[in-house]
C-alpha positions in Angstrom: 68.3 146.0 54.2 69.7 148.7 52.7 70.2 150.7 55.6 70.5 148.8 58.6 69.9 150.2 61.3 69.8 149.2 65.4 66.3 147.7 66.8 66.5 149.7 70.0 64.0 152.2 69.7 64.4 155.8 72.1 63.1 155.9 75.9 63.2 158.5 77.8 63.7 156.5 80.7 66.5 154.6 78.7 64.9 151.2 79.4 64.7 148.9 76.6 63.5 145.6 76.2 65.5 142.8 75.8 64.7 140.3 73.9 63.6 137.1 74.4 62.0 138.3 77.8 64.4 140.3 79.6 64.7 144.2 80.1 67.4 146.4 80.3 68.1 149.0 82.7 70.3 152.6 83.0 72.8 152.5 85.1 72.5 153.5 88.7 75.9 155.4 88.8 78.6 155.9 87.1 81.2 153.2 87.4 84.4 152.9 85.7 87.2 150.3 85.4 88.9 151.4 89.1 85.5 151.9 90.7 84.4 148.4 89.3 88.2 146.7 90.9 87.4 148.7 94.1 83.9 147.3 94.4 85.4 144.0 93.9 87.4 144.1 97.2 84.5 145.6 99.0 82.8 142.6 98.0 86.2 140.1 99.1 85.8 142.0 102.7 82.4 141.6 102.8 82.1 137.6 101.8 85.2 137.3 104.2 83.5 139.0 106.7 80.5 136.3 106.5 82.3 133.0 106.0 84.2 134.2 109.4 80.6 134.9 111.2 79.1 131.4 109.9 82.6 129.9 111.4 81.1 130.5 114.5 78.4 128.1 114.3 80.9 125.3 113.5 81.9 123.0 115.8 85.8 123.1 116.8 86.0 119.5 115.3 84.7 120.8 111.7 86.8 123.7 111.6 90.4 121.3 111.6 88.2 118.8 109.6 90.6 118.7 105.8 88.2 118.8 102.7 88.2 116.2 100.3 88.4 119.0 97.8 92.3 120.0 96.9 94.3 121.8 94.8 98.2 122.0 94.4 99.6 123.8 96.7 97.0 124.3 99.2 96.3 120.1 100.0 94.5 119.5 103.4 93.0 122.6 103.5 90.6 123.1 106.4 88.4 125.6 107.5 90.2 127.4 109.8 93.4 126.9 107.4 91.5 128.8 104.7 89.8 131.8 106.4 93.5 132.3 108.0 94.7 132.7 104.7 92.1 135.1 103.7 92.6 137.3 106.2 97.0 137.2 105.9 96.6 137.9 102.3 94.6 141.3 103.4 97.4 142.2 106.2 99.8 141.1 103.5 98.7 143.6 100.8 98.1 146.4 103.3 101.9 145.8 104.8 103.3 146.4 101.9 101.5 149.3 100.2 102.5 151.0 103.9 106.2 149.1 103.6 105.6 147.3 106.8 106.4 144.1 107.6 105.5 141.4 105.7 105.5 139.1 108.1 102.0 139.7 110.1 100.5 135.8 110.4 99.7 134.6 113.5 100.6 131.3 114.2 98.5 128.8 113.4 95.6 127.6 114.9 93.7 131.1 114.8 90.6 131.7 117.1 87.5 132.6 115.1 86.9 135.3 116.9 90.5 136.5 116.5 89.9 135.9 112.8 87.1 138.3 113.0 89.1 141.1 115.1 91.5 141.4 112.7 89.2 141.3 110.0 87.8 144.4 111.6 91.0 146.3 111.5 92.4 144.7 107.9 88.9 144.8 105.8 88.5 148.5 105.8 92.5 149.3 105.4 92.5 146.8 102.2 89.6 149.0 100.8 91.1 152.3 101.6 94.4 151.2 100.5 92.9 149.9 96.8 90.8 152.4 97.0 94.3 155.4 97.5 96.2 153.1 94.5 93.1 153.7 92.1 92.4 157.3 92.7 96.1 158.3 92.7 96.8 156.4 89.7 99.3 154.0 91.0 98.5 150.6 89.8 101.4 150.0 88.3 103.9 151.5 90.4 106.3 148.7 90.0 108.7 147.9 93.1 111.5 144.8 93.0 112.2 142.2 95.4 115.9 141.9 94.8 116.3 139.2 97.5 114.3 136.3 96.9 116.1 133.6 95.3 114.4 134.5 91.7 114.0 138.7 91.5 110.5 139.4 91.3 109.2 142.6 89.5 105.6 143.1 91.3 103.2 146.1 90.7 100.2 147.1 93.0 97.9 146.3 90.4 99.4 142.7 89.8 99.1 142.3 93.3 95.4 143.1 93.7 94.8 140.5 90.5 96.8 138.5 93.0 94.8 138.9 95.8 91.5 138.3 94.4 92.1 135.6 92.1 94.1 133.6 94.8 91.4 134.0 97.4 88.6 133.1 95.2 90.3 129.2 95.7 89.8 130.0 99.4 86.6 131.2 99.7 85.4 128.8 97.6 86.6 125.8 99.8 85.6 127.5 103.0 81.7 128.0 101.6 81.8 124.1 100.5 82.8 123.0 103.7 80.5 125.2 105.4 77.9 123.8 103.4 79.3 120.5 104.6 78.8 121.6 108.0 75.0 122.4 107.3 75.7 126.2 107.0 74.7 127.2 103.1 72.9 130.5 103.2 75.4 132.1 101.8 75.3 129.6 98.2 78.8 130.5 96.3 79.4 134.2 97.6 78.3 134.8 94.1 79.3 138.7 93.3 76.5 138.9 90.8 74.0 138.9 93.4 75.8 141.1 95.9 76.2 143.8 93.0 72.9 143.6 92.2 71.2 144.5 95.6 73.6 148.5 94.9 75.7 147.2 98.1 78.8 149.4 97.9 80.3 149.0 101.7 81.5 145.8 103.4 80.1 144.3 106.6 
């Protein structure tokens, strides 16, 4: 008591016990705060990637169906609404880190298998593109929209909070009404799980 000291006793294999009946493990690599945001968009492209594949068991009908489930801003929701969104957001981001055109959508309603084509192309450009901001540095390079009504000051690194926080709504739906649909392997998409397994590329 007069000395405290930490319980964790020296392993050479640096695996402790945890108590009350858990163990922890060394780290398999190591992974810093960019690495950790990059893996997080590998995982986005990934999950996308899947809730587009299990679209294709879904009838036409159930596609267009709206959810129940709503939020402000994104009411009658179906889908096919939601997986379009997740894959403009990517061409979005990836337009404007190459100062393209921001305007990329298709029209409304979007084949699943065009879904999944430009998924192919999109997917890996969002990863190499996150993956060029965080090893050059450039997450905050700050650019200004001087002609929307309200001037908005944006950075790249607000813009992948953005990105991922936004499309978590998204996936979310499109994974309930999946499961709505009878399709539930995938659960909640849960990142926990698709960290665990050491997956570090999408598809």
């Amino acid at each position: 008591r007069a000395e405290p000291t930490g319980w964790r006793i020296d392993a050479p294999g640096d695996v402790h016990f945890h108590p009350p009946a858990g163990i922890r493990l060394p780290a398999r690599h190591r992974t810093d705060g960019v690495d950790l945001v990059v893996e997080m968009v590998e995982h986005h492209v990934w999950l996308v990637g899947e809730l587009v594949d299990r679209a294709h068991q879904v009838f036409d009908h159930d596609l267009d169906l709206q959810a129940e489930r709503s939020v402000t801003g994104t009411d009658g929701a179906t889908l096919r609404s939601a997986l379009t969104r997740l894959v403009d957001q990517m061409e979005r981001f990836h337009a404007v880190v190459h100062d393209g055109d921001q305007d990329v959508a298709a029209p409304e309603p979007a084949s699943v298998s065009s879904l999944r084509h430009r998924l192919d192309r999109v997917g890996p450009e969002l990863v190499d593109d996150v993956s060029m901001l965080a090893a050059t540095g450039r997450f905050d390079e700050t650019f200004v929209n001087a002609f929307s009504p309200t001037p908005e000051v944006l950075s790249y690194g607000a813009m992948v909070a953005h990105l991922l926080t936004f499309a978590a709504h998204d996936r979310l739906l499109a994974l309930a009404r999946l499961r709505d649909c009878g399709v539930g392997d995938l659960a909640f998409g849960d990142p926990q799980h698709w960290f665990a397994t050491g997956r570090r590329s999408p598809g």
